[in-house]
C-alpha positions in Angstrom: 0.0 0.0 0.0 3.0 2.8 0.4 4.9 2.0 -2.6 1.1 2.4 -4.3 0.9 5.6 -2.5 3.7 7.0 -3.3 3.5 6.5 -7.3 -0.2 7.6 -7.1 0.1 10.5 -5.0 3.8 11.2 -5.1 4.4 13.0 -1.5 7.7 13.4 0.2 8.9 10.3 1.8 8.4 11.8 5.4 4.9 12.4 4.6 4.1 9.0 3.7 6.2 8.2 6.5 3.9 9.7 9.2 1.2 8.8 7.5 2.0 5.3 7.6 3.7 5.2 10.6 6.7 4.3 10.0 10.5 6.1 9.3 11.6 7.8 6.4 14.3 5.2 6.0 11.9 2.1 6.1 9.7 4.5 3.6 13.0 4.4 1.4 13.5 0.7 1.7 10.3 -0.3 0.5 10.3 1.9 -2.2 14.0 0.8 -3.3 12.7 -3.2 -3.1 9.3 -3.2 -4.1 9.4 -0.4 -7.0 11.0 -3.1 -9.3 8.0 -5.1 -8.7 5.5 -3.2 -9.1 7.6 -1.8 -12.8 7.5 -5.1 -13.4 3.8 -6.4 -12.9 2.3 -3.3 -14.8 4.6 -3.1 -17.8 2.6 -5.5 -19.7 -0.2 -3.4 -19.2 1.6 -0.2 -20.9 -0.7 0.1 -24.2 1.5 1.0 -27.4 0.9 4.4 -28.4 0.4 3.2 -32.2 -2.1 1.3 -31.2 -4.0 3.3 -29.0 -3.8 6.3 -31.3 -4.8 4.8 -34.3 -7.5 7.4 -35.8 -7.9 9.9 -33.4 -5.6 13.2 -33.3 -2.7 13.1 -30.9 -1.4 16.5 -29.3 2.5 16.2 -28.1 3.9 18.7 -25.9 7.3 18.9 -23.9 6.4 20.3 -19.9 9.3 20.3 -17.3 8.8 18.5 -14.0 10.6 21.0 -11.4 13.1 19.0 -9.1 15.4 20.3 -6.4 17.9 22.5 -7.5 20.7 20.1 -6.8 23.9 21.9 -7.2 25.9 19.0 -8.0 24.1 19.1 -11.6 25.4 22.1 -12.2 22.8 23.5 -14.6 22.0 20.5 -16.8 18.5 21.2 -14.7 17.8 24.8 -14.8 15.3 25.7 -17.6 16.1 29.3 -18.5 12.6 29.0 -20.2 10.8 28.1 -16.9 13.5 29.6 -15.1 13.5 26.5 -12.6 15.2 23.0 -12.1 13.9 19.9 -13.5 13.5 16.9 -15.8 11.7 17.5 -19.7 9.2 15.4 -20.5 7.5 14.6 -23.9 3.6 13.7 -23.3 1.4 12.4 -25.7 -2.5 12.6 -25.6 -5.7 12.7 -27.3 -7.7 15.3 -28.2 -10.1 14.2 -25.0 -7.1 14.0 -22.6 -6.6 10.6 -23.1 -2.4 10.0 -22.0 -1.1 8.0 -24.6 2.6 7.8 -24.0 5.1 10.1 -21.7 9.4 10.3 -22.9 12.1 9.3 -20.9 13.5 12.0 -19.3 15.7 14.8 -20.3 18.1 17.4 -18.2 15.5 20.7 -17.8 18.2 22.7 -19.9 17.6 21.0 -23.4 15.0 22.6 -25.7 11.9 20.5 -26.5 12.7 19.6 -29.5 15.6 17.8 -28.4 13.9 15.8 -25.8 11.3 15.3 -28.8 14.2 13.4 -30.8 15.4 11.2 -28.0 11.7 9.9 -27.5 10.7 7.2 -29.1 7.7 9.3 -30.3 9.2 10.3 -33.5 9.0 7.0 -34.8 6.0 5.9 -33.1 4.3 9.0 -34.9 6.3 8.4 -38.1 2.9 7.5 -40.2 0.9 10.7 -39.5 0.5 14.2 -40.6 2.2 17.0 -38.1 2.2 20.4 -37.5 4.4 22.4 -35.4 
């Protein structure tokens, strides 16, 4: 039920913590054990974008996911756009806000349309009209 938690309502560790009364560090070590698992067990339920897109219009946008601002990343992070830290995403949906797929991950400092090339969403998308 906490690792469940935590993906679904993503809260800092000490929260759940409390909340579950437990530590922070047993928070940690279930999340380090049973994250793998849970990967695992809903991966074959990850639909294939294709496939789920197939005739209705998909809208792709990059957003960036704000993070700390750790230092030691120098600033890979920082988005001078959204003058703040984080990861970019690439996120796919329909026209009725229907998620299709979401990218790997990206440092906050590279342009959308870099992220947009290390997706796989280029490919995926290959087969349809775009615009820009």
């Amino acid at each position: 039920m906490l690792v469940l938690f935590l993906l679904r309502q993503n809260p800092v560790q000490s929260a759940a913590a409390e909340l579950f009364g437990v530590s922070q560090a047993t928070v940690s070590r279930r999340w380090t054990v049973l994250l793998p698992v849970v990967e695992k067990a809903l991966a074959r339920h990850v639909p294939d974008p294709v496939g789920a897109s197939a005739g209705r219009v998909v809208l792709v946008d990059g957003t960036l996911v704000p993070t700390w601002d750790w230092a030691s990343e120098g600033t890979t992070m920082f988005s001078g756009k959204h003058r703040d830290t984080g990861f970019n995403l690439q996120v796919a949906a329909t026209l009725t806000g229907d998620l299709l797929a979401v990218s790997s991950p990206v440092p906050g400092s590279r342009h959308d349309m870099h992220a947009w090339r290390r997706s796989h969403f280029p490919k995926a998308f290959a087969e349809r009209e775009g615009i820009g």
